[in-house]
N, C-alpha and C positions, 0 to 999 in steps of 0.2 A: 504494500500500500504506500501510503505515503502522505508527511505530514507538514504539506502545506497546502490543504485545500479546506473549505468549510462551506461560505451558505452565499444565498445572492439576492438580488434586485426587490425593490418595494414601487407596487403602483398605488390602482384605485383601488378603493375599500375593500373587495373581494371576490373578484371578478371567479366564479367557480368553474371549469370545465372537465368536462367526463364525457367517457365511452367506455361501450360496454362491448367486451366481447360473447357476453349474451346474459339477460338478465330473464327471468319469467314473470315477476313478480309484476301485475297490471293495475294494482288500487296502493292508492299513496305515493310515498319515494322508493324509488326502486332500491335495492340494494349498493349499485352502484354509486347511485345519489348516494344513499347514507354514506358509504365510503370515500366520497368525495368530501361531505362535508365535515366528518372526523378529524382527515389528513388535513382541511383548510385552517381547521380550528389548530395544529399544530403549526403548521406554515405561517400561520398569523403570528402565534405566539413568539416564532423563531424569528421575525421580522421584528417585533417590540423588542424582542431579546438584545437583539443584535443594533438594531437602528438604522437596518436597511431593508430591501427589498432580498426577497427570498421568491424565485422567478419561479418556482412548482415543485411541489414533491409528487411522488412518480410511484404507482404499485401496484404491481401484477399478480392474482393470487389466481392459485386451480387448488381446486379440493374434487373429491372421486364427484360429484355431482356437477357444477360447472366452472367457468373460467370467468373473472371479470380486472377490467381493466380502467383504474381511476387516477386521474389526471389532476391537482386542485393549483392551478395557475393564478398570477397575478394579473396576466393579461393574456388576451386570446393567443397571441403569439408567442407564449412561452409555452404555451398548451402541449402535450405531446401525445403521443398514439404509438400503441401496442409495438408498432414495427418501426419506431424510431432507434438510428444507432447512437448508442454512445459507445467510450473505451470504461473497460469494468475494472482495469487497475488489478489488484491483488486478487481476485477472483481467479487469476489466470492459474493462479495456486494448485487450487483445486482441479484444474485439466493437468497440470503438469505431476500430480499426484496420480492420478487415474493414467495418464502416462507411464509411470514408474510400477504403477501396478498392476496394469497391465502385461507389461516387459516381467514383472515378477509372475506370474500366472503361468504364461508361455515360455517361462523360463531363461528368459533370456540375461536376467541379471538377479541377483539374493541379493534384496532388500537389508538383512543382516551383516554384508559384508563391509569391510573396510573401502575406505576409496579409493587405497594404493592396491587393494586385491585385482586379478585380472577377468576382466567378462569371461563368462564361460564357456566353453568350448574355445576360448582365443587365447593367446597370451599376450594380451593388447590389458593395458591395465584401464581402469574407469575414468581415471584421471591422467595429464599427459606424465610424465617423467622428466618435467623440464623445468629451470631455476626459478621463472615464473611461479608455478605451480607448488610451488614450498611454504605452503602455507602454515602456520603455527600448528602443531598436534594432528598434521596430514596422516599420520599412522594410526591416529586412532579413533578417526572421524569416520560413521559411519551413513550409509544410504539411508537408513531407518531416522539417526539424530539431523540430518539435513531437511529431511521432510518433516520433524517435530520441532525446528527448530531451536534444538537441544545440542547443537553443535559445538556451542561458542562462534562462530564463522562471524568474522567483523562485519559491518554491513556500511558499505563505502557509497552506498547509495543513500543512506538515511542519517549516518550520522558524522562528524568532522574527520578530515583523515589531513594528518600533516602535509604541511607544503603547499595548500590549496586553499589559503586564503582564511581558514577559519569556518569554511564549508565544507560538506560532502564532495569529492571526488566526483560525481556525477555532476551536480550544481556547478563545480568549477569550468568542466569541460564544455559544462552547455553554453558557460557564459563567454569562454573562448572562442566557441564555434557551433553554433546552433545545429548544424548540420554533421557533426563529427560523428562519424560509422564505430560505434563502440563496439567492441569482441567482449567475449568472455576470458581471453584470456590476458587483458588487460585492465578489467576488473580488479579479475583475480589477483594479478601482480601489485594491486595498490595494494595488499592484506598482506603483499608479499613481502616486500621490499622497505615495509615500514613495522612489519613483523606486531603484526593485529590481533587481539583476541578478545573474545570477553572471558572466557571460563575454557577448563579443560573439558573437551566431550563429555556430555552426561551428567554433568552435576550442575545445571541451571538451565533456564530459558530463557531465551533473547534474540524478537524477531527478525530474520534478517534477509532481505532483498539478496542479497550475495551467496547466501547458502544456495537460494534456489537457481541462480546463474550456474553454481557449480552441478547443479541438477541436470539445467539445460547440455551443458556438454557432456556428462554421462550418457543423457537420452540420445544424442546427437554420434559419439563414438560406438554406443552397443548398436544403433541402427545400423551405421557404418560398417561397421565391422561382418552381421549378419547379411547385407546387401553387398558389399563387395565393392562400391561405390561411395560416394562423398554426398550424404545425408544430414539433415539438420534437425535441429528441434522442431522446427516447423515442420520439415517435411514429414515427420513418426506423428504428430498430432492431424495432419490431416490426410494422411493414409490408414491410421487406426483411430481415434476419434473422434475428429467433426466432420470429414471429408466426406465424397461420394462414396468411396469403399467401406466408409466404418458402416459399424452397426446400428446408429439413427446420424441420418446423413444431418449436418446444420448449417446454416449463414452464418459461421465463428468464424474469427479470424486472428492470425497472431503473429502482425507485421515484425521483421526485423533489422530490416535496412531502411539507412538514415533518410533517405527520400521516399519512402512508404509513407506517408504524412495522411494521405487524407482518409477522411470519412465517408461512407456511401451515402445518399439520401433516402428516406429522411433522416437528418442527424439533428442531436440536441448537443449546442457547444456548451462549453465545461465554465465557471466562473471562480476565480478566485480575489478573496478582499487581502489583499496584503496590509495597506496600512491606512488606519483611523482615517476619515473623511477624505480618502485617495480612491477615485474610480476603480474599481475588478477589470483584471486583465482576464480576458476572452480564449478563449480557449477551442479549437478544433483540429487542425492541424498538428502534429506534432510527430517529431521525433521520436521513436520509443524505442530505440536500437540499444539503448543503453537494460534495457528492463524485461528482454527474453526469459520467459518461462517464470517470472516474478510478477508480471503487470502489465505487458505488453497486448492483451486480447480486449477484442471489441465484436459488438452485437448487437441486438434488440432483445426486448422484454420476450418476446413470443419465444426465439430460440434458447436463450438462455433458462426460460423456466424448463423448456423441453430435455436441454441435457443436463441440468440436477434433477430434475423428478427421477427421466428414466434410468438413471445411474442410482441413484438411494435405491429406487425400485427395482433393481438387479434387472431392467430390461435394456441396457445398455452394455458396451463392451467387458463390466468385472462383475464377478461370480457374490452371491449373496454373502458368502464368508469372507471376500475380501472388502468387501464394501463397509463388513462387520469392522472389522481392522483397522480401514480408514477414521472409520468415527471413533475408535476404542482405544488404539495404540498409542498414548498419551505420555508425554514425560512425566520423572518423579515432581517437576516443577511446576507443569501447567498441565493441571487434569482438563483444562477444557478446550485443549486443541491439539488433535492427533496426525494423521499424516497428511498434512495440506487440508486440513479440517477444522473449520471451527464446532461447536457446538452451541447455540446462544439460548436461555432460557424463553420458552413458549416461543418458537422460531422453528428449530432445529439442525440440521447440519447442513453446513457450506461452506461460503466464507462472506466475506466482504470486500471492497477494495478502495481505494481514494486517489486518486491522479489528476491531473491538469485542470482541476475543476469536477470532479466529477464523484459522487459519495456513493457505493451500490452496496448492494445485498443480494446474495442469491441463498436459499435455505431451501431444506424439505424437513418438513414434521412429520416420521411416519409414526407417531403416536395418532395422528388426527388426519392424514394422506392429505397435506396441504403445503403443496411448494409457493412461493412467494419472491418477487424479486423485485425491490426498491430499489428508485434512485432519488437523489437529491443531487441535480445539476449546477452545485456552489460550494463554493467552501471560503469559510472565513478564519485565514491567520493572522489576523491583527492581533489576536493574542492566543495564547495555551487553553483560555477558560474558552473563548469562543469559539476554536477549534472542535474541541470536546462537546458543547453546546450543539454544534450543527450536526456533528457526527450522532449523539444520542438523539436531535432530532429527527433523522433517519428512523433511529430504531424506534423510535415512539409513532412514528406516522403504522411502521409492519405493525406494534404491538395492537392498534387502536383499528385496521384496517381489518386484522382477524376479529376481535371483538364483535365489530357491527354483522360478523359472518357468525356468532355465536360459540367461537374458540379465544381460548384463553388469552390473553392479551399483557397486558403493561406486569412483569412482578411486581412483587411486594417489596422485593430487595434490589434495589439499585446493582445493575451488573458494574461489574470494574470493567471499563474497554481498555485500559490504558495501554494495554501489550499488544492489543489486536487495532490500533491505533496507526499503525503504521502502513505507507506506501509502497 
């Protein structure tokens, strides 16, 4: 994810728009209505909170009975629809987990192993053998703590790395050259060469963009290696997961070169407040070369609920038992987030993600067979409290959006986001 986006724009009093991807209900408001007017009463709130415009919150629910799709804008033209794209940021987690596990099913790499261990049947190791790649405790980092997060693996995308001005490593090079084609394995080399860490494998948690880079070129060499040719993380995600080959074909998508910038239409641009009474910089466009298999994927509401439902619902590429895994397999640190898996209370499992402006949610509750996927197209960094503000205003529009559906809604206990907080 990533922590500098929050919330946006403020118009007339409260202008409400909705659509329904089908509603039955014929006397009174329709359901959709209600869930229109739920979310608006939150979007208001976040607008008084903040002291600006908050341009719509965005959410998509399917439960076993029907689908509906509520919109609560500030103006008609902030308005959005079912099959509008955005980029979903850390969401991409959870494909690149269903990646990994996948590759673990068909065997083609143990999840268990170390990352200096060699893919199977090869003697190509998972990681390169190269001075780059010398990353702190590389012997005993393994595929399991990269996807828990339980690595230690520094994260040069989210937090300061020396030489760089006082910034992230990412931030710096953006501000060099917006356009700069970042690898992975120059990433990596910032954790290298300035010799990074937060903890030794397995004794803490600490989210990190960079662990899952290291993922991407795992997925990207065992592909490699079993084709016999030069494969990418991209190309294993859309020949076994969202492509025309996998097993529920989708419109996902998971740019990696620095000129891959745009958006399909319809698209909702992203907004971010960076500082007190200073206009939100706009957001559609961008570079995401730096954020492969961490935050890099983008879609609409219709496909996205389609591959978290079918995937919780073992009707997608991994088996009921591994999907078990994904929600379960949990560090001793953070019981509520296992292999590229959140778990959020009266939600369920997915993840989230936050980018260029852009706040999401994707979940499935199979307590209740109700997938759900939120957006809130702003984010506000003018400060830490209002970051967090816009971000639980996300989750409060899902909790209050289930409710009007007659499922469980807002807890009683304030969750803590603060780990799951990031880009």
């Amino acid at each position: 994810m990533r922590t500098k986006n929050v919330l946006l724009l403020f118009l007339l009093a409260g202008l409400l728009v909705f659509t329904a991807c089908s509603d039955s209900d014929s006397t009174g408001p329709t359901k959709v209505e209600k869930i229109v007017d739920a979310i608006e009463e939150v979007r208001l709130e976040l607008e008084a909170t903040l002291g600006h415009v908050v341009p719509s919150i965005n959410i998509y629910i399917q439960s076993s009975d029907d689908t509906y799709f509520a919109s609560a804008a500030a103006t008609e033209d902030d308005k959005l629809t079912s099959d509008t794209f955005f980029r979903f940021a850390s969401n991409t987690k959870n494909f690149t987990s269903t990646a990994i596990l996948n590759m673990y099913e068909d065997g083609w790499l143990d999840i268990y192993d170390n990352i200096i261990d060699t893919i199977p049947v090869f003697d190509i190791p998972y990681v390169p053998d190269t001075a780059a790649w010398e990353i702190p405790y590389k012997d005993e980092i393994t595929i399991e703590q990269l996807l828990q997060h339980s690595a230690g693996v520094y994260d040069v995308d989210n937090d300061v790395v020396p030489n760089c001005g006082g910034v992230p490593f990412v931030e710096f090079m953006y501000t060099q050259d917006p356009a700069h084609q970042f690898t992975s394995e120059e990433l990596v080399e910032q954790v290298t060469i300035n010799n990074l860490s937060y903890f030794a494998p397995g004794t803490d948690y600490h989210y990190s963009n960079t662990g899952f880079t290291i993922l991407s070129e795992i997925i990207a060499r065992v592909y490699t290696a079993r084709m016999g040719v030069d494969k990418t993380y991209a190309d294993y995600l859309e020949d076994y997961i969202v492509g025309s080959s996998s097993a529920v074909p989708l419109n996902i998508n998971f740019p990696y070169l620095a000129d891959d910038t745009d958006l399909p239409f319809p698209l909702s641009t992203g907004i971010i407040y960076y500082e007190p009474g200073v206009d939100p910089i706009v957001y559609d466009e961008s570079n995401m070369s730096a954020h492969v298999a961490e935050g890099n994927g983008y879609s609409n509401f219709e496909d996205m609920n389609q591959f978290i439902r079918t995937l919780m619902l073992g009707q997608n590429v991994l088996q009921p038992e591994t999907i078990e895994l994904m929600q379960t397999d949990v560090s001793a640190a953070n019981a509520g987030y296992g292999l590229g898996c959140i778990h959020a209370t009266n939600l369920g499992y997915g993840h989230n993600g936050c980018i260029r402006g852009y706040l999401s949610l994707m979940v499935y509750d199979p307590d209740y067979d109700v997938s759900l996927i939120a957006l809130l197209p702003m984010v506000d960094q003018t400060t830490y409290d209002n970051f967090v503000t816009s971000f639980y205003g996300m989750y409060e529009a899902s909790w209050k959006a289930r409710e009007v559906l007659g499922y469980p809604g807002t807890p009683e206990t304030r969750m803590n986001l603060d780990e799951s907080m990031k880009y």
